[in-house]
C-alpha atoms as a printed R data frame, in Angstrom:
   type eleno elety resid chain resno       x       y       z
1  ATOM     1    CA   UNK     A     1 138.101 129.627  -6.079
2  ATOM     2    CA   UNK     A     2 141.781 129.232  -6.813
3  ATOM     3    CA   UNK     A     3 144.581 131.980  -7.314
4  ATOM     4    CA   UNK     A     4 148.363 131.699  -7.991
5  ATOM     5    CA   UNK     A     5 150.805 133.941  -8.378
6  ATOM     6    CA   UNK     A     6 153.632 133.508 -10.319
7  ATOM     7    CA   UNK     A     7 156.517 136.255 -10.266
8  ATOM     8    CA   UNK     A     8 158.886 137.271 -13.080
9  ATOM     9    CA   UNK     A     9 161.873 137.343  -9.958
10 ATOM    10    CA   UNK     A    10 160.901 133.628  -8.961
11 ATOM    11    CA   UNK     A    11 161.849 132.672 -12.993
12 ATOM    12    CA   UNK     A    12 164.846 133.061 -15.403
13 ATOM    13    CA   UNK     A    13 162.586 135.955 -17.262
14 ATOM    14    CA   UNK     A    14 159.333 136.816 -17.610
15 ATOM    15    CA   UNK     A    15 158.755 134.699 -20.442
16 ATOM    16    CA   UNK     A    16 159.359 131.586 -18.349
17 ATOM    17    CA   UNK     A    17 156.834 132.853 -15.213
18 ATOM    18    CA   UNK     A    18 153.649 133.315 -17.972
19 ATOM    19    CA   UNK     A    19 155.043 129.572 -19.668
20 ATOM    20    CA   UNK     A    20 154.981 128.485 -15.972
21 ATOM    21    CA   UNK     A    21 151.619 129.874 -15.585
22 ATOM    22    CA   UNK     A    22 149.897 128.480 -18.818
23 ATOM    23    CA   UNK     A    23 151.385 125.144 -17.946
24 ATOM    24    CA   UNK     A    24 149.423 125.455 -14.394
25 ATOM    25    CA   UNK     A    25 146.520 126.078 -16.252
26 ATOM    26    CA   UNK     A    26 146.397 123.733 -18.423
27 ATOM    27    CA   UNK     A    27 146.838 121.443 -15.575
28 ATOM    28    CA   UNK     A    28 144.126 122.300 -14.038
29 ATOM    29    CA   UNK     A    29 141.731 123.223 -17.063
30 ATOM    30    CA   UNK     A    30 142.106 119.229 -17.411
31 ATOM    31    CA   UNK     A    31 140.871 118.789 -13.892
32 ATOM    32    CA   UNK     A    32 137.591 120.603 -14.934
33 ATOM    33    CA   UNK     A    33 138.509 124.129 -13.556
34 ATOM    34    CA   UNK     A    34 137.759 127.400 -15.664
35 ATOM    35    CA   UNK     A    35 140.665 129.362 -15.497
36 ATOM    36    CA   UNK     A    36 141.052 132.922 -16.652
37 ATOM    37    CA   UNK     A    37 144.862 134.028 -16.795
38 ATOM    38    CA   UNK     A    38 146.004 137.604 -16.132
39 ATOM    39    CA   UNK     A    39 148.654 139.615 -16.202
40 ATOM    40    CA   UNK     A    40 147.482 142.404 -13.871
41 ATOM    41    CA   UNK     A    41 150.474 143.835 -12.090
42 ATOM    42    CA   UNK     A    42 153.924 145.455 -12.636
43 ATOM    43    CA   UNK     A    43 155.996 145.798  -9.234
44 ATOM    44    CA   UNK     A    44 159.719 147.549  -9.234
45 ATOM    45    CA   UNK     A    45 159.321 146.912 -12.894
46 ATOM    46    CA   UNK     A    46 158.820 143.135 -12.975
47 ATOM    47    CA   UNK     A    47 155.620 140.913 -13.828
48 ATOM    48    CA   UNK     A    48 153.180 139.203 -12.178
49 ATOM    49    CA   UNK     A    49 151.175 136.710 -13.688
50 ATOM    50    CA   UNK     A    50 148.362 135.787 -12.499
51 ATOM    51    CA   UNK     A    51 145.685 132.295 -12.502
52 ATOM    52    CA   UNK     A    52 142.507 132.486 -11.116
53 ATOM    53    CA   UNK     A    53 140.229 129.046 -11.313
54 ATOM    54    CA   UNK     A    54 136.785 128.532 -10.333
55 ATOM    55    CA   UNK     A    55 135.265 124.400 -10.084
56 ATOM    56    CA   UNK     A    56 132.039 124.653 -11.697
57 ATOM    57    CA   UNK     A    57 129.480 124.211  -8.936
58 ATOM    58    CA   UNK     A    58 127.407 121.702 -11.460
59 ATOM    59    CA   UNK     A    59 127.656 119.308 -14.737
60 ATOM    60    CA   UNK     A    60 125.269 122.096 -16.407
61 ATOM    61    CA   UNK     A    61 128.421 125.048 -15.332
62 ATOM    62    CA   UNK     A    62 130.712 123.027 -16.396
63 ATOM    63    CA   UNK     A    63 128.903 122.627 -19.991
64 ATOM    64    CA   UNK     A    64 128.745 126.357 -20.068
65 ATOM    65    CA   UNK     A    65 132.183 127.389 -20.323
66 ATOM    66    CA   UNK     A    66 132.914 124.673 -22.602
67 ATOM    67    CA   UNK     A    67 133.327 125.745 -26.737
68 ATOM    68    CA   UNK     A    68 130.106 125.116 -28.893
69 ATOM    69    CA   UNK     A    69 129.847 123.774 -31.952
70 ATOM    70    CA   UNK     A    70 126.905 125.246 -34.148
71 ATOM    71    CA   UNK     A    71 124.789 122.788 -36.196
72 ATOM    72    CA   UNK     A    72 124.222 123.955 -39.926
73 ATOM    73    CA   UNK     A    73 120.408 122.686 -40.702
74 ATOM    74    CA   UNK     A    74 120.546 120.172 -42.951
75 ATOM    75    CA   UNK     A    75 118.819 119.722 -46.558
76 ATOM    76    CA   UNK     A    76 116.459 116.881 -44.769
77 ATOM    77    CA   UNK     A    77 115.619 119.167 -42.190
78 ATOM    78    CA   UNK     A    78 114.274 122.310 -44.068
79 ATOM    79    CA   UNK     A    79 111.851 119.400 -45.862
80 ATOM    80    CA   UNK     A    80 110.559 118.586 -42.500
81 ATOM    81    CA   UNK     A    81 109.735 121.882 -41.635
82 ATOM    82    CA   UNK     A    82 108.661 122.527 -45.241
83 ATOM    83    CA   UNK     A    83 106.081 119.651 -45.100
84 ATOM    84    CA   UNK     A    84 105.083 119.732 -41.458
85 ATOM    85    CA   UNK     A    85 101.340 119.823 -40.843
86 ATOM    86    CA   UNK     A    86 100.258 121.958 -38.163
């Protein structure tokens, strides 16, 4: 597991820390990490934004927490069934 920290005082603003932090993540999301960003903390009235990335242990994790794409059955495929002897 991974963590960074990136602080609103470390930046120009607070918009540049999270752009600094989704940049990270991208970064590493292309590297084969899942990433979750956060923005979990205020101190003295600044931000803290925070990346935590986990390296899927296996090929099969990695498929996991990658987007699916649904198949629509197809025309051909309801005759199959349709005509299927059992």
């Amino acid at each position: 597991m991974l963590s960074e920290v990136f602080l609103e005082i470390n930046f120009e603003d607070s918009e540049e820390a999270q752009r600094q932090r989704d940049l990270r993540m991208e970064v590493l999301q292309a590297q084969g990490w899942v990433c979750v960003p956060e923005n979990p903390y205020r101190v003295d009235g600044k931000r803290i934004y925070l990346l935590t990335a986990d390296m899927p242990s296996s090929p099969e994790d990695k498929a996991d927490h990658s987007p699916r794409r649904k198949t629509k059955p197809t025309r051909s495929d309801h005759a199959k069934n349709k005509f299927e002897r059992r």
